[in-house]
C-alpha positions in Angstrom: 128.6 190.9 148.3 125.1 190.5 146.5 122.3 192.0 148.4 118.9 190.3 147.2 115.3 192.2 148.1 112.5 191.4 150.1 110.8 189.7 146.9 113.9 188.1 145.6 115.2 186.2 148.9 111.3 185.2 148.8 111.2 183.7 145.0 114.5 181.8 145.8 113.1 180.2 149.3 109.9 179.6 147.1 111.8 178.0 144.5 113.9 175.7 147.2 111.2 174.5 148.5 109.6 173.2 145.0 112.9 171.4 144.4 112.9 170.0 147.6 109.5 168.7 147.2 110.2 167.2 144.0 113.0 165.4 145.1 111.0 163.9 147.9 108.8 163.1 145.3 111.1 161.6 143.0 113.0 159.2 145.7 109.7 157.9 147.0 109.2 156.7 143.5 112.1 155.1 142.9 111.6 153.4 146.4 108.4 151.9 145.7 109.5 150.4 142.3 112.3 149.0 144.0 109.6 147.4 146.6 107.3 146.0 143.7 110.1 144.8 141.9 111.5 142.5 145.1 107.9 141.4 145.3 107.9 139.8 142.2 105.0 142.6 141.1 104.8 144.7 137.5 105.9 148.0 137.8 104.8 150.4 135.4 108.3 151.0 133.9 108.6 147.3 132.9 107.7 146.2 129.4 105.6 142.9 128.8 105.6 140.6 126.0 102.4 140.0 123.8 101.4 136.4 124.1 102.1 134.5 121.2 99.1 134.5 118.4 97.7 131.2 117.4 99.1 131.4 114.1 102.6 130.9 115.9 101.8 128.0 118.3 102.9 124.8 116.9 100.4 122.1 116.2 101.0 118.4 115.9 102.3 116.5 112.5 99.5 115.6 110.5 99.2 112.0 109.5 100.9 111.2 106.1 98.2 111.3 103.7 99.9 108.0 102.4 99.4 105.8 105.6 95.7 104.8 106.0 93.5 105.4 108.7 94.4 102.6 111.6 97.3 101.6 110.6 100.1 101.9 112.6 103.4 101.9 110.6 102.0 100.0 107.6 102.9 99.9 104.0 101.1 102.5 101.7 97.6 101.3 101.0 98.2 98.2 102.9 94.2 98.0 103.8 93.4 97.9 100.0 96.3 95.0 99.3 95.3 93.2 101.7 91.3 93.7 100.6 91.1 90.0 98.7 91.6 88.6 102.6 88.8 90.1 103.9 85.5 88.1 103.9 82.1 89.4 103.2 79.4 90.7 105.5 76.4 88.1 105.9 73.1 89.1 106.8 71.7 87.8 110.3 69.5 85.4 108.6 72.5 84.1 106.1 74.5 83.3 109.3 72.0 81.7 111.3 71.8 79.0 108.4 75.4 79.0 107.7 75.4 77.6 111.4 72.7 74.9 111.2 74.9 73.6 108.6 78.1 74.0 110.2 76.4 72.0 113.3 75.6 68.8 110.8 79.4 69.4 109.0 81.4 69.3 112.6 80.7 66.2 113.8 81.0 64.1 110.4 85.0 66.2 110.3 85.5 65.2 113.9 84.8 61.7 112.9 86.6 61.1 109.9 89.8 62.5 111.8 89.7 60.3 115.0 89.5 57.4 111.9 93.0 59.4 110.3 90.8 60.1 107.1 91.5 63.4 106.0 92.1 63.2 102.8 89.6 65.1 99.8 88.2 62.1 98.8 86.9 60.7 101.6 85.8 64.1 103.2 84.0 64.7 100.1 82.4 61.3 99.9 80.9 62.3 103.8 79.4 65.3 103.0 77.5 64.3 100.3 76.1 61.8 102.3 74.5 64.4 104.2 72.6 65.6 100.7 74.5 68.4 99.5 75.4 68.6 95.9 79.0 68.9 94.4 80.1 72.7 93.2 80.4 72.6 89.5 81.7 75.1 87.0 81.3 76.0 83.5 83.4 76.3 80.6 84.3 79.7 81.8 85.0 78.9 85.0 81.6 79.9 86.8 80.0 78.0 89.0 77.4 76.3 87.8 75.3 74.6 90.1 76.0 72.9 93.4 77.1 73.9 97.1 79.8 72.0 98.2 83.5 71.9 97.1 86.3 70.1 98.9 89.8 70.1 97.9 93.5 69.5 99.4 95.3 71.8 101.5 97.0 74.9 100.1 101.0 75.0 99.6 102.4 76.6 102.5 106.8 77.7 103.0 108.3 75.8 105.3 112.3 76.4 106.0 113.0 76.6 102.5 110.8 75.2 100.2 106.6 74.9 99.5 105.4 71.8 100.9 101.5 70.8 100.7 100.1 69.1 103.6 97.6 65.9 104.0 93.9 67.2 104.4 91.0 68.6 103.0 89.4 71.9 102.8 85.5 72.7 103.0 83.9 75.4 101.1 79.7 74.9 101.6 78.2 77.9 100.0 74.7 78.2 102.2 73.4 81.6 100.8 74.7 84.3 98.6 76.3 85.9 101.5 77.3 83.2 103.7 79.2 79.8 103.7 80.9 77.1 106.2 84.9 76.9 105.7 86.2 74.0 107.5 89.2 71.9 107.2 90.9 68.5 108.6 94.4 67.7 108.7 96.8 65.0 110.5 97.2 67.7 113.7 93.2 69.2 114.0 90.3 69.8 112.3 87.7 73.3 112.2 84.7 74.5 111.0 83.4 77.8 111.1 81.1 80.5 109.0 82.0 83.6 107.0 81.4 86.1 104.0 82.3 84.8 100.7 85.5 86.2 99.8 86.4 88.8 96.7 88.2 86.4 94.5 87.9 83.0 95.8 84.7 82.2 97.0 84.1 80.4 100.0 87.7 79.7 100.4 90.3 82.0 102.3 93.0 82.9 100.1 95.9 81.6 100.9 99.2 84.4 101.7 101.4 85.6 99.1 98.6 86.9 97.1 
């Protein structure tokens, strides 16, 4: 049997005790953790993810640079086709006059279409009445002196053909900047003010440009 000394049986009971300490220690660790982790709370032990940089967030489709601004599902460029449809700007004091005249053009359509007379001739012959001068054009095609043009209706597809319909249309260039448009037909009649257009003057174009 192993006799231990004084000192020695006093090293080992110091020694015990240290382990037993550090086991208490160790278990009430381990007990807490296990208390966070129910909670729902980070424990030191557990690892946590770096939120994402912004390089890696994902940002929304930029528009094609083929589509322009405004239009929703268009063709390519569809604002510039479409450009030769789009009547000019007229200065406040070019539409104020555009609409004197269109006041002393309305009432002379309304009449001749409660009397069925809508064809050019006729319109034409009405206006002047009311002093203006007949457009004319020059050998090259430019206008050359005069406001007013009348002509017949433009071609329009119906079913399946072109036909062109009895009336007249009204193109009164007032300013520069600003005219009168009007027509008068079988079913109505209208007058109102614009812009010039790009190609065709007073007149809208017609579709199928």
């Amino acid at each position: 049997m192993l006799t231990l000394t004084t000192t020695q049986r006093r090293r080992c009971a110091a020694l015990a005790l240290l382990l037993s300490a550090a086991a208490v220690t160790l278990t009430g660790c381990g007990e807490e953790n296990a208390a966070d982790t129910a909670a729902g709370l980070p424990t030191s032990s557990a690892s946590s993810s770096p939120p994402p940089s912004p390089s890696s967030a994902t940002t929304p489709p930029s528009a094609s640079p083929h589509v322009e601004p405004g239009v929703v599902d268009g063709a390519p460029h569809i604002g510039d086709n479409n450009a030769y449809r789009r009547a000019g700007d007229m200065s406040p004091a070019g539409e104020k006059d555009a609409r004197r005249e269109a006041a002393r053009i309305e009432p002379v359509l309304k009449r001749l279409w409660g009397q069925k007379e809508w064809d050019p001739e006729s319109v034409r012959a009405a206006l002047l009445k009311l002093g203006y001068a007949q457009e004319g054009t020059g050998d090259g095609g430019e206008r050359a002196g005069g406001t007013l043009s009348v002509r017949g209706m433009d071609a329009r597809y119906e079913t399946d053909q072109y036909v062109t319909p009895e009336g007249a249309q009204v193109g009164l260039r007032v300013h520069a900047d600003a005219c009168v448009t009007a027509f008068v037909q079988e079913t109505n009649y209208e007058v109102h003010v614009n812009g010039p257009y790009m190609e065709t003057g007073c007149f809208e174009p017609p579709y199928g440009h």
